[in-house]
N, C-alpha and C positions, 0 to 999 in steps of 0.2 A: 504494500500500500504506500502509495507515493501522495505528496509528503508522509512524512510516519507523526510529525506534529506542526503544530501550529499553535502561534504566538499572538492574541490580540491583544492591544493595547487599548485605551479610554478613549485614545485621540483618533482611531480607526485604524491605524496602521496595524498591518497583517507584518509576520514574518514566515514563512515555512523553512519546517529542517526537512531536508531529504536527507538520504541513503550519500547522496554524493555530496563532498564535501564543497567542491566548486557552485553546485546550486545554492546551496546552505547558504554562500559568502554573497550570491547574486542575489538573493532574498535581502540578507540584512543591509546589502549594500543601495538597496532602494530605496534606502533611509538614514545610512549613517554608513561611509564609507570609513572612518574608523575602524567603527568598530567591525566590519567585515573584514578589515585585513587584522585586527586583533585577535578576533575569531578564528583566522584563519593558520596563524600564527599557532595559536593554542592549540587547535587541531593536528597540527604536522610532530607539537610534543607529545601528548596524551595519546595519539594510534597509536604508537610502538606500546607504550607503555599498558594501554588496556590489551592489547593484542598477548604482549608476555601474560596478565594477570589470567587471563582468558585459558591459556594455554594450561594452568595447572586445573582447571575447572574441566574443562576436555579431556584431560590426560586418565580419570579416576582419581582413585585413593590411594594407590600403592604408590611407594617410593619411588621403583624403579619404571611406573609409568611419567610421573612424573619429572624424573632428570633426562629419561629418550625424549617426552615432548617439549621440554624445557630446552633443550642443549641445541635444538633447532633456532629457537628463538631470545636466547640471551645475547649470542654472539653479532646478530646484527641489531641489535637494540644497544649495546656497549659501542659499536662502532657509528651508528648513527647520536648518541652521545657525544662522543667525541670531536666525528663531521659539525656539531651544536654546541660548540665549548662546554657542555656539561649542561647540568639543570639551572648552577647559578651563576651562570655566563662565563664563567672564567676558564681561562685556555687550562686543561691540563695536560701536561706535556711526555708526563710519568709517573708510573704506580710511585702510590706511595710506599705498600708492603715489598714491591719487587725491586722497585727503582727503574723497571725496566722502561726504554724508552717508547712514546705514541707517536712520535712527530721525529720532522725529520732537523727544527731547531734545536732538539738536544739530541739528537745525534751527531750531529756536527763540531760540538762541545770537548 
C-alpha cells in the first residue's frame, strides 16, 4: 500500500511517507525543502542501522543463527560508518583497541 502513511497538518498540508525514500523527501519537500534534505540525510544513517537490528530479528534465537546472519551485515555497516566519519562526525582514522589503520592518512604516518 503506497503511501504506507500520511501526515496532516491544521494548516492543510499533507505529507506522505512511501516505501521509497526519494518520494518520502518529494513529499516533504512541497513544503519545506529543509527539512526534506534533513530527512533525507537521516534516512541514509538509520537504513544501515535498522537493517543490522533487523537482521538478528530474522536470524531466530540461537547464537549461531545469529553471528551467520549478523557477519553479512556488520561489515558493511562498519564501512559505511567510516565512508560517514562515524555517528559523531569525526574522522576516525584507527581502532582504538587495534591501532590498526582505516584510512590511508595514517598510513602514510
Amino acid at each position: 500500500m503506497e503511501p504506507f502513511a500520511t501526515g496532516f497538518f491544521r494548516d492543510g498540508r499533507i505529507v506522505r511517507f512511501h516505501r521509497d525514500i526519494e518520494q518520502t523527501v518529494a513529499s516533504i519537500a512541497e513544503h519545506d525543502r529543509a527539512g526534506a534534505e534533513a530527512y533525507r540525510a537521516f534516512m541514509h544513517k538509520a537504513v544501515p542501522l535498522v537493517k543490522t537490528a533487523v537482521t538478528g530479528l530474522e536470524s531466530g534465537s540461537s547464537a549461531g543463527g545469529v553471528r551467520k546472519a549478523a557477519s553479512s551485515k556488520i561489515w558493511p555497516l562498519l564501512q559505511g560508518l567510516k565512508r560517514r566519519a562515524g555517528l559523531s562526525g569525526a574522522r576516525t582514522t584507527s581502532s582504538p583497541r587495534t591501532g590498526r589503520c582505516w584510512s590511508r592518512s595514517c598510513a602514510q604516518t
